[in-house]
Backbone and ligand atoms as CSV (ligand in chain L), in Angstrom:
chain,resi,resn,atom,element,x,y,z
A,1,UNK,N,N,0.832,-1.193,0.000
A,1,UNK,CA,C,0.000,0.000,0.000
A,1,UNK,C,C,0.871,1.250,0.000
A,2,UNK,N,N,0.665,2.047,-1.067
A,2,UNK,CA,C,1.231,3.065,-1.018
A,2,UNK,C,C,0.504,4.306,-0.114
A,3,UNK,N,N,1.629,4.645,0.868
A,3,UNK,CA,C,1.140,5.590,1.630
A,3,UNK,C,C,1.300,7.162,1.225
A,4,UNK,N,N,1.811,7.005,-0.091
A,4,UNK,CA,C,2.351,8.435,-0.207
A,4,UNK,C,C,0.948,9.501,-0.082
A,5,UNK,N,N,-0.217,8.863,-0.488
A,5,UNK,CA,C,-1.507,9.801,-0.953
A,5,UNK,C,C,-2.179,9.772,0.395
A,6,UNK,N,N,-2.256,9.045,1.037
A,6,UNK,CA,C,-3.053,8.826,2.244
A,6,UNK,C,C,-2.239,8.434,3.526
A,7,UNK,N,N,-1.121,9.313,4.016
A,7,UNK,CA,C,0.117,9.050,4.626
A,7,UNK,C,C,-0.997,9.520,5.780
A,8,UNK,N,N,-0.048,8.775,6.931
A,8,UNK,CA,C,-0.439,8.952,8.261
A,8,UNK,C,C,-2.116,7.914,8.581
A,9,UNK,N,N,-2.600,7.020,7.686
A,9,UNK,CA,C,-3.280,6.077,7.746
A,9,UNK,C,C,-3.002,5.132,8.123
A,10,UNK,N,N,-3.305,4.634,9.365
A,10,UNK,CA,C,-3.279,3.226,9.515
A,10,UNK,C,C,-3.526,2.217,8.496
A,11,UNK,N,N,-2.322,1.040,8.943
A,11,UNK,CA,C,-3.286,-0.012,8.196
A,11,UNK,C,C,-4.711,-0.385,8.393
A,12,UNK,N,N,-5.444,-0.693,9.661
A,12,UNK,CA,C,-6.618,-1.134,9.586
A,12,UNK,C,C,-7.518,0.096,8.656
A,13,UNK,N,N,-7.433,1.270,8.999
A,13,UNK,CA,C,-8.117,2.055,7.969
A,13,UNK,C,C,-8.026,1.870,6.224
A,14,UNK,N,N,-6.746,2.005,6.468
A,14,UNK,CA,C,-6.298,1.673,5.033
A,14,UNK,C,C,-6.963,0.681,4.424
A,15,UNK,N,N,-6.853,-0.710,4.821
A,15,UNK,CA,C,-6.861,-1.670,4.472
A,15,UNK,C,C,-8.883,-1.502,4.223
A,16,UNK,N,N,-9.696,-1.090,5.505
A,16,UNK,CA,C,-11.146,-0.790,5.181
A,16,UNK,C,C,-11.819,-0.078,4.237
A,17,UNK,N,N,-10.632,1.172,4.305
A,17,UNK,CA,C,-10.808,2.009,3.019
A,17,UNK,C,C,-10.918,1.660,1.540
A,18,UNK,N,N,-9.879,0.644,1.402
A,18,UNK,CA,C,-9.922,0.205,-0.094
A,18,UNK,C,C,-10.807,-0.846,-0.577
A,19,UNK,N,N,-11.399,-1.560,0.612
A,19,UNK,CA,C,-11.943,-2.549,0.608
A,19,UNK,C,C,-13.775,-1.769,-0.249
A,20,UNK,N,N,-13.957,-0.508,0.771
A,20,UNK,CA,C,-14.900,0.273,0.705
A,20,UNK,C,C,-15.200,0.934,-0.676
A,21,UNK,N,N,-13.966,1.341,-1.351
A,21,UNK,CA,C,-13.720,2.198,-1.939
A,21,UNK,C,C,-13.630,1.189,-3.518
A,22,UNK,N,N,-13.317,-0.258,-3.448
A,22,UNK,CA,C,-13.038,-1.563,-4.087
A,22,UNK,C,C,-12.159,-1.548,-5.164
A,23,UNK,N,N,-10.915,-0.986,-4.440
A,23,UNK,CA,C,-9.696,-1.107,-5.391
A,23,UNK,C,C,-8.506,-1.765,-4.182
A,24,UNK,N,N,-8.040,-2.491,-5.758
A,24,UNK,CA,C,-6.940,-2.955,-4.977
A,24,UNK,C,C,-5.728,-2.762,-4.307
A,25,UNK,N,N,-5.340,-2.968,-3.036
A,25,UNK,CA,C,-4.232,-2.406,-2.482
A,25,UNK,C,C,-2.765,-1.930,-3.280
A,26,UNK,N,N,-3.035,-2.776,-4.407
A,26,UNK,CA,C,-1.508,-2.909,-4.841
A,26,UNK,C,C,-1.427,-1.949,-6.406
A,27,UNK,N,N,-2.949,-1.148,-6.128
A,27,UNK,CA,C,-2.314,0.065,-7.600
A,27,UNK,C,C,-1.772,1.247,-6.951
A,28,UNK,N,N,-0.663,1.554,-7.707
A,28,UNK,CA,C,0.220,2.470,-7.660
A,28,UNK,C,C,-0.898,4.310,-7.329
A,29,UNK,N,N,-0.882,4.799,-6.666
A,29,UNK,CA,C,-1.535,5.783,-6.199
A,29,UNK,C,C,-1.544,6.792,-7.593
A,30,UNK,N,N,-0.541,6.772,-7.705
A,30,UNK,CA,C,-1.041,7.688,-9.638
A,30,UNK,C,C,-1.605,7.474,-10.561
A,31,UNK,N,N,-1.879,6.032,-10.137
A,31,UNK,CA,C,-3.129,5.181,-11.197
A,31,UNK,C,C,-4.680,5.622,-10.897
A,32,UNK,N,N,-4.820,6.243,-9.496
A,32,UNK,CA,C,-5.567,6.273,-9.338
A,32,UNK,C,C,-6.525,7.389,-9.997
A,33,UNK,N,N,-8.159,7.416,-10.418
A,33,UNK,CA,C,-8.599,8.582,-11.188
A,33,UNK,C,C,-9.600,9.807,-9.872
A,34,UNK,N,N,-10.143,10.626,-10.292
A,34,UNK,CA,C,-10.672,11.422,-9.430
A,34,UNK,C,C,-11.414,11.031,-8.104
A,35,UNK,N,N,-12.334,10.083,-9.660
A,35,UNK,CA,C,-13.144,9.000,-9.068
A,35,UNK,C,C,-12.957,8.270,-7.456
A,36,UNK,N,N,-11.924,7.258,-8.343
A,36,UNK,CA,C,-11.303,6.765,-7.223
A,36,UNK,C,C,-10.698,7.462,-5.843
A,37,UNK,N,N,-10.592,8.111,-5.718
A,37,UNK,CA,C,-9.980,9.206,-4.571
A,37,UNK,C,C,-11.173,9.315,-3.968
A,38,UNK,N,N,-12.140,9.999,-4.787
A,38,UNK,CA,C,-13.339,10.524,-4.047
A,38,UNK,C,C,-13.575,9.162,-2.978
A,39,UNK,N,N,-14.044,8.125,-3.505
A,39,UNK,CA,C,-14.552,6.823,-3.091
A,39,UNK,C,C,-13.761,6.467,-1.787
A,40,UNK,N,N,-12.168,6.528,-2.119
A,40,UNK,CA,C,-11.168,6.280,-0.947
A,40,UNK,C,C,-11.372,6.942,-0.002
A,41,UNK,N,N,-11.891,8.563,-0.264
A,41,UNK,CA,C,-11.929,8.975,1.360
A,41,UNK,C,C,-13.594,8.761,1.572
A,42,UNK,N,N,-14.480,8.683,0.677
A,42,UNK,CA,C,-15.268,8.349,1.314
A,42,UNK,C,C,-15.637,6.803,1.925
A,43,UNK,N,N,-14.961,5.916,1.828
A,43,UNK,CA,C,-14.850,4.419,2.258
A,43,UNK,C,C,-14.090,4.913,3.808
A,44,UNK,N,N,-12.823,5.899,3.887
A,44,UNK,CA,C,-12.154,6.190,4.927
A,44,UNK,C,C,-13.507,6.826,6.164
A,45,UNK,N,N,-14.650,7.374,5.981
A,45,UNK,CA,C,-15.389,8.057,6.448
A,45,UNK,C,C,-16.071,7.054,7.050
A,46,UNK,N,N,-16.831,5.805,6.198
A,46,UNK,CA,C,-17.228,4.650,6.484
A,46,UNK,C,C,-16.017,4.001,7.509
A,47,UNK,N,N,-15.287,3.642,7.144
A,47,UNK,CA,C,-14.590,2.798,8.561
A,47,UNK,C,C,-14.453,3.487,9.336
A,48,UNK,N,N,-14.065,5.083,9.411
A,48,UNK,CA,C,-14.108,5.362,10.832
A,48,UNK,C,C,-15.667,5.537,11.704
A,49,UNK,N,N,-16.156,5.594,11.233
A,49,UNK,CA,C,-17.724,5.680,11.598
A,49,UNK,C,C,-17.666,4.241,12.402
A,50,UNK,N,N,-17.868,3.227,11.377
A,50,UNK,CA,C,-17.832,1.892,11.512
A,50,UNK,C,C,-16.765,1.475,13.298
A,51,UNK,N,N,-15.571,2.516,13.578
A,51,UNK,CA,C,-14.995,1.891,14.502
A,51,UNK,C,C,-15.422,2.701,16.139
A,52,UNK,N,N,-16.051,3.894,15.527
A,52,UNK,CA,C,-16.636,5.087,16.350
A,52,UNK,C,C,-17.748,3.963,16.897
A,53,UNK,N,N,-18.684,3.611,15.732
A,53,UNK,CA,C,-19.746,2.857,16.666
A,53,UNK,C,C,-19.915,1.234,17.274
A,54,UNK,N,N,-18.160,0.766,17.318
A,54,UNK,CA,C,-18.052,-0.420,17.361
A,54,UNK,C,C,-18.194,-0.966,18.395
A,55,UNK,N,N,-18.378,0.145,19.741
A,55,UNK,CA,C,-18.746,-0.224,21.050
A,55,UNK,C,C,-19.940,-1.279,21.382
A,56,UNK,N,N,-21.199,-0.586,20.376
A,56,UNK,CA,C,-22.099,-1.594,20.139
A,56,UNK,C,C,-22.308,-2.633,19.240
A,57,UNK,N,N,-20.957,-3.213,18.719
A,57,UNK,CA,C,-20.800,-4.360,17.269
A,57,UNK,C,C,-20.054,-5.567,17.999
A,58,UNK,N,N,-20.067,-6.748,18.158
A,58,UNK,CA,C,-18.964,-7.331,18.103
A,58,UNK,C,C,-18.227,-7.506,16.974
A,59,UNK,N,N,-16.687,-7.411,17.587
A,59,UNK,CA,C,-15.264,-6.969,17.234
A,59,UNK,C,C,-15.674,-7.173,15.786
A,60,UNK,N,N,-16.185,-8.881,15.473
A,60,UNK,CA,C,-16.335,-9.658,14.052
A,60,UNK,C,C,-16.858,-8.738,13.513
A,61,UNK,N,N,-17.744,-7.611,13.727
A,61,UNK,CA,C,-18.874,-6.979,12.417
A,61,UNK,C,C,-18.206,-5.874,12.472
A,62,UNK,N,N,-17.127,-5.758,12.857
A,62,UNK,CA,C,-16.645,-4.260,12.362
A,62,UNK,C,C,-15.583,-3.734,11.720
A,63,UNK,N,N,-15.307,-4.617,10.704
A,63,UNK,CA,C,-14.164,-4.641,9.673
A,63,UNK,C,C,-14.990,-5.734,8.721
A,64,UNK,N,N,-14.810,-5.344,7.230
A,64,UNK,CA,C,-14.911,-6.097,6.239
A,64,UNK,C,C,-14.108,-6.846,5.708
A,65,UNK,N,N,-12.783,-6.050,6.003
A,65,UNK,CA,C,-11.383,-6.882,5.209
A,65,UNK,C,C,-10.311,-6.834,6.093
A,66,UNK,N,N,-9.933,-6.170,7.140
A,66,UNK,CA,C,-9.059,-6.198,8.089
A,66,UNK,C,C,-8.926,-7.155,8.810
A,67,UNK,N,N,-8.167,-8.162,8.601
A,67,UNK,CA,C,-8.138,-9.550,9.459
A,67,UNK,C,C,-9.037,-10.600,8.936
A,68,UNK,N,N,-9.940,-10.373,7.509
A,68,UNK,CA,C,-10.616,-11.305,7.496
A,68,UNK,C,C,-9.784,-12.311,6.460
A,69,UNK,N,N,-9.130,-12.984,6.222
A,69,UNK,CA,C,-8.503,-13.502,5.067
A,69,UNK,C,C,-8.936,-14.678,5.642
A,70,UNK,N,N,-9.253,-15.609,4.564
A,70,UNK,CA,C,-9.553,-16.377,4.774
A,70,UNK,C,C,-11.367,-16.906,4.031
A,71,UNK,N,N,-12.006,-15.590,4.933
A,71,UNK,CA,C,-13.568,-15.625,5.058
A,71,UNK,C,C,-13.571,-15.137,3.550
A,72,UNK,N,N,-15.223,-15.370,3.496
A,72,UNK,CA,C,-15.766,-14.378,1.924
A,72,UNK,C,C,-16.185,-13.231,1.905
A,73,UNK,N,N,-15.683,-12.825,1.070
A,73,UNK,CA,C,-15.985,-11.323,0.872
A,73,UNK,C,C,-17.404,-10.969,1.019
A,74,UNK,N,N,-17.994,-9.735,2.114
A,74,UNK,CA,C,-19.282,-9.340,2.507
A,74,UNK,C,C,-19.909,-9.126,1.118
A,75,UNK,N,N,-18.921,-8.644,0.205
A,75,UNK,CA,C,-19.879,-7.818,-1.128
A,75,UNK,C,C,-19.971,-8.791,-2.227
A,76,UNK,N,N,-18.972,-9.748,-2.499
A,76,UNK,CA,C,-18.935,-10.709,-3.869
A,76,UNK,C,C,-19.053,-12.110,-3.547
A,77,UNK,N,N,-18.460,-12.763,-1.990
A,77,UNK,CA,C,-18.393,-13.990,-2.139
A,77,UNK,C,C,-17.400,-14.383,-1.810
A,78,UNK,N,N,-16.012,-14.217,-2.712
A,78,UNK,CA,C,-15.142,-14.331,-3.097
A,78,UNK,C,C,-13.901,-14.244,-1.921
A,79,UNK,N,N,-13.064,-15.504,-1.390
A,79,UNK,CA,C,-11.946,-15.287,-0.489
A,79,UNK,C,C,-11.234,-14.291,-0.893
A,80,UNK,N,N,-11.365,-13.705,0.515
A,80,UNK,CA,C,-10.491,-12.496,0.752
A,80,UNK,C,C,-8.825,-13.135,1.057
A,81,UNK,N,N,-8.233,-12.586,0.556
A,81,UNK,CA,C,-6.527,-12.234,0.316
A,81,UNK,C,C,-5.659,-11.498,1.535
A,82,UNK,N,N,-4.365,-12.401,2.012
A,82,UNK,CA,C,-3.814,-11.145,2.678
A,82,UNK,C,C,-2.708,-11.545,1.876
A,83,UNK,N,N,-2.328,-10.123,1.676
A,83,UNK,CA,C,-0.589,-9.951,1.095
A,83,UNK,C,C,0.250,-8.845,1.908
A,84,UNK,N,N,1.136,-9.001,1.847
A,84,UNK,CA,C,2.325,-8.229,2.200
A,84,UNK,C,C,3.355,-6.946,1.578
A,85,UNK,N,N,2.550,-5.541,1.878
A,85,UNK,CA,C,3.161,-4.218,0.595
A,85,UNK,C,C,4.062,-3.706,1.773
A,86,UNK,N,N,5.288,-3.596,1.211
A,86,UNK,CA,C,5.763,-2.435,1.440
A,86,UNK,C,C,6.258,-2.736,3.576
A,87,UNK,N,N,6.279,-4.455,3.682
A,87,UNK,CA,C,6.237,-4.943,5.217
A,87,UNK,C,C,4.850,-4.628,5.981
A,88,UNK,N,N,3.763,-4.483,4.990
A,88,UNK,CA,C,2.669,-4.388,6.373
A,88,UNK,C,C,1.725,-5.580,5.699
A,89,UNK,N,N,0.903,-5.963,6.039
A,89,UNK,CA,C,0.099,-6.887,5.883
A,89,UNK,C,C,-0.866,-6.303,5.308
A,90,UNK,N,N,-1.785,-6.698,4.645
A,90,UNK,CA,C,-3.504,-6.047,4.123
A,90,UNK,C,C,-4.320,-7.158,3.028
A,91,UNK,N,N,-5.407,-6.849,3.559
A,91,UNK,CA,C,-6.116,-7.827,2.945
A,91,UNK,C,C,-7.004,-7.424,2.065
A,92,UNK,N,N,-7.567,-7.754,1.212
A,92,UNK,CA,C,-8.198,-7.355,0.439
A,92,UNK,C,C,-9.027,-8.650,-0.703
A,93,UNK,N,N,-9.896,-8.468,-1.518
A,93,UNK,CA,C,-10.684,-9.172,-2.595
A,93,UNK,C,C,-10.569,-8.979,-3.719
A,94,UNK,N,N,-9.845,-10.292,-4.594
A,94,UNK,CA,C,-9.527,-10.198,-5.904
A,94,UNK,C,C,-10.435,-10.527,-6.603
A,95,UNK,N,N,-12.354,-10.335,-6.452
A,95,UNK,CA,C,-13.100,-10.366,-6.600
A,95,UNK,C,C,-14.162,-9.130,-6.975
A,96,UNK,N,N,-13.704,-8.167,-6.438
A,96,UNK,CA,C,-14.323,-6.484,-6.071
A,96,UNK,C,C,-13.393,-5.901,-6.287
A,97,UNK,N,N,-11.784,-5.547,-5.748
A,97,UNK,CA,C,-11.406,-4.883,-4.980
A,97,UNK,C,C,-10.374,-4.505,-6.678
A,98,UNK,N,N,-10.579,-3.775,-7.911
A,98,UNK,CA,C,-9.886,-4.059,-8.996
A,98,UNK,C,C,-8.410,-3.557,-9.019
A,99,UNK,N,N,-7.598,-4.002,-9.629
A,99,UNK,CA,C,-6.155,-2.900,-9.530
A,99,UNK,C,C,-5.814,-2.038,-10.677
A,100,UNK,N,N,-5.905,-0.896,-10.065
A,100,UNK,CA,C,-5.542,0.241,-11.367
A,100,UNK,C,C,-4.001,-0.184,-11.651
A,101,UNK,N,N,-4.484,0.579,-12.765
A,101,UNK,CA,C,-2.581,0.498,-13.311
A,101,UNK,C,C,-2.476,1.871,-14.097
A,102,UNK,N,N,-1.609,2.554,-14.187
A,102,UNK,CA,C,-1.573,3.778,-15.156
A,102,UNK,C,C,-0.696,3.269,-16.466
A,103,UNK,N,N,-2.277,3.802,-16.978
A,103,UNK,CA,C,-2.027,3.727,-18.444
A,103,UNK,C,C,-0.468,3.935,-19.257
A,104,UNK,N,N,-0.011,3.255,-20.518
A,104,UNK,CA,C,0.793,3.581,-20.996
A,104,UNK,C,C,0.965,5.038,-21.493
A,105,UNK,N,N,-0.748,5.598,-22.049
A,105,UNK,CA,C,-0.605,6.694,-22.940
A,105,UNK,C,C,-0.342,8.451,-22.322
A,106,UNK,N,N,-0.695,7.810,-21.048
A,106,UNK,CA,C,-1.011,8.753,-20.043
A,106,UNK,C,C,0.809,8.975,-19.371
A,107,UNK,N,N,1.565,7.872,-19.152
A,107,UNK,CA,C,2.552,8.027,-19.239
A,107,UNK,C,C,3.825,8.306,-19.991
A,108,UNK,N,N,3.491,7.965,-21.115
A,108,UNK,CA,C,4.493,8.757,-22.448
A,108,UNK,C,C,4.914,9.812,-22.559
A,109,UNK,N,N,6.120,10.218,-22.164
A,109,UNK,CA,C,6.307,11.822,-22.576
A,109,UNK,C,C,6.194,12.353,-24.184
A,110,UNK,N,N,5.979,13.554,-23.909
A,110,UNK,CA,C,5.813,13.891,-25.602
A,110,UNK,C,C,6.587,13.569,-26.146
A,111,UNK,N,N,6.310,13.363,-27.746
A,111,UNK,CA,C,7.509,13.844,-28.692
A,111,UNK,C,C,7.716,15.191,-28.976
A,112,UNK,N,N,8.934,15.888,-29.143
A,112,UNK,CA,C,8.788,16.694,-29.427
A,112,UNK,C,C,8.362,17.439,-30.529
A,113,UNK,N,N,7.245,18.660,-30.370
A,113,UNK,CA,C,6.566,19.066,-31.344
A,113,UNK,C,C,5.409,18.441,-31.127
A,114,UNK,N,N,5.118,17.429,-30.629
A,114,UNK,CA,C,3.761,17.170,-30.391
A,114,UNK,C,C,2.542,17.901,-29.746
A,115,UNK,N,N,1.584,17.668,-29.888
A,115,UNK,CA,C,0.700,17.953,-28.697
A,115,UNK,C,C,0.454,17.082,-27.521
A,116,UNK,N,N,0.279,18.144,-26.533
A,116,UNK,CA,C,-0.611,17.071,-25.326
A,116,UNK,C,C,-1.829,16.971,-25.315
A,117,UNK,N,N,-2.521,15.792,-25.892
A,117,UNK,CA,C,-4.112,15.875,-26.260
A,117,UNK,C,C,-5.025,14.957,-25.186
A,118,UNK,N,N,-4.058,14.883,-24.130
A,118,UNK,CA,C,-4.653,14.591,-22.643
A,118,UNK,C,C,-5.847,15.004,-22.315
A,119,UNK,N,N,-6.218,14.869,-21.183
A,119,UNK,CA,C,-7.609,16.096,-20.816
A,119,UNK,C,C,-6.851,17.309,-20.429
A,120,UNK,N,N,-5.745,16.600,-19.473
A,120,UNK,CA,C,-4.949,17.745,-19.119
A,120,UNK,C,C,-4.128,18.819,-20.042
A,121,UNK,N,N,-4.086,18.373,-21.075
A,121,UNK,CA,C,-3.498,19.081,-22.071
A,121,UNK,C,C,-4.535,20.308,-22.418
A,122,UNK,N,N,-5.560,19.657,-22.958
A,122,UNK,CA,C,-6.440,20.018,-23.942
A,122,UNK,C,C,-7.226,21.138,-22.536
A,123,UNK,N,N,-7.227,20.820,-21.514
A,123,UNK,CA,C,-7.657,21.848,-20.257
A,123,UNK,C,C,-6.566,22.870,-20.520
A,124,UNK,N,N,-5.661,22.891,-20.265
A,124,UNK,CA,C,-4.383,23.769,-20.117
A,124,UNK,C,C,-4.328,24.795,-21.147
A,125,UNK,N,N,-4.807,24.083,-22.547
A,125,UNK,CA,C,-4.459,25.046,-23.526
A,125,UNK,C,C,-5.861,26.535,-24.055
A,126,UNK,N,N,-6.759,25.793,-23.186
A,126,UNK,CA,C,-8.275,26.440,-23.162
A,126,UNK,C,C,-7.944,27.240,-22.164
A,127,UNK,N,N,-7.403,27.086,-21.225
A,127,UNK,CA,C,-7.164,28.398,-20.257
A,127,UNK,C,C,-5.810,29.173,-20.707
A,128,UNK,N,N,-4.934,29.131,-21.232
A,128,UNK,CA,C,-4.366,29.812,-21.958
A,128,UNK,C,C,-4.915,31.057,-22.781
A,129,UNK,N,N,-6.336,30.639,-23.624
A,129,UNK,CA,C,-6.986,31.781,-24.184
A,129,UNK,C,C,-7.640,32.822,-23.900
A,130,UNK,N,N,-7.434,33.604,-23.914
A,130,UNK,CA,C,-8.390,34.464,-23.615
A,130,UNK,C,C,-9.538,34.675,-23.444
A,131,UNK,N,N,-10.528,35.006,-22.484
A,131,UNK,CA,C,-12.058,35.061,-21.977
A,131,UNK,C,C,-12.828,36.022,-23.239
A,132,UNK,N,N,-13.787,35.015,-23.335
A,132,UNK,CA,C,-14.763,35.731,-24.806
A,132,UNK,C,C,-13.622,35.762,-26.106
L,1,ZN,ZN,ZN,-15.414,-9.009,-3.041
């Protein structure tokens, strides 16, 4: 799990978050799209809620993927996974949980003389122009 985007997260959050959010631990954080972010902190909102009201849960109902390896996944079925990123443990579902990857095209530097016909490009060069 890369902590660079969501540093200072625990694993158990972490690990709930992505579960929530249903990507897999092991895409590279620049893979990730808006989308996905949005989802991550809102899955992060869900587990902490989830551990705020765990006084009244037993321990078992208050994690989906944190410690469950083994069991089936609450949302697909599908055995949940623990692997090992980076020396921490996390579990997750190779069932739901998909792994981004960043694109080749998105990573290519220009040629030179080219255009960047990215979104980001094609944003950049529209604000360049002048209003009206
Ligand atoms: Zn699943």
């Amino acid at each position: 799990m890369d902590q660079t985007v969501l540093a200072g997260i625990g694993n158990i959050l972490a690990t709930e978050a992505l579960w929530h959010a249903g990507i897999d631990p092991r895409s590279p954080a620049n893979a990730l799209t808006r989308a996905d972010v949005k989802n991550v902190v809102r899955g992060l909102g869900t587990a902490i809620r989830r551990q705020i009201d765990s006084r009244e849960r037993a321990r078992d109902d208050v994690f989906f993927a944190y410690g469950k390896e083994g069991t089936s996944c609450r949302r697909c079925g599908t055995e949940l996974r623990r692997i090992v990123l980076g020396g921490r443990g996390t579990t997750f579902c190779t069932g739901c949980q998909a792994r981004r990857k960043v694109s080749r095209t998105r990573m290519r530097p220009l040629n030179r003389g080219e255009k960047d016909r990215s979104v980001r490009g094609v944003r950049s060069r529209r604000n360049i122009r002048a209003p009206g």
